[in-house]
C-alpha angles and dihedrals in degrees: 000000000000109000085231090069097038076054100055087038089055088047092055099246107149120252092240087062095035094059097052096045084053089039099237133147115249093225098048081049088054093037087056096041102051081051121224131337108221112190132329120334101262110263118267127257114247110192120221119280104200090246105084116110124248130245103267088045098065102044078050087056098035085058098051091045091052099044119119096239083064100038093118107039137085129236101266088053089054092045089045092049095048091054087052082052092047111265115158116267095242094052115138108240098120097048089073100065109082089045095059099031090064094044089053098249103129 
């Protein structure tokens, strides 16, 4: 930061005014200000919703999935299937995919 404008800040002029008398942009004076980004912002937390499937449930579901009757289906045709062999209808077989699609499983 130049001391001209450190001058004209300590003097109250606004930053606005400020900017335009030191001929700097707003935006590089709040850049500056708020310091160096380093990496990408942390994730965000995502509390739990209660309709996450246990443990077990999902090693139940992993397994099926996996299974060689199902290799070469997706997740829609198993879930499908299942229904046809008389799964429940809110059985979790969808909610997995993105899970393991993301880790590389399928």
């Amino acid at each position: 930061m130049s001391t001209a404008f450190v001058e004209l800040r300590a003097a109250a002029v606004p930053t606005t005014k400020a900017c335009v008398l030191v001929g700097r942009s707003r935006a590089t004076h709040y850049r500056h200000a708020r310091g160096p980004v380093h990496g990408p912002p942390p994730a965000r937390v995502v509390p739990d919703n209660g309709q996450a499937l246990s443990a077990a449930e999902r090693a139940a579901v992993l397994t099926l999935i996996n299974s060689p009757a199902y290799a070469d289906l997706s997740i829609g045709q198993i879930w499908a299937r299942e229904l046809d062999e008389g799964l429940p209808a809110d059985a979790p077989v969808a909610g997995l995919q993105t899970d393991h699609v993301r880790a590389g499983v399928f």
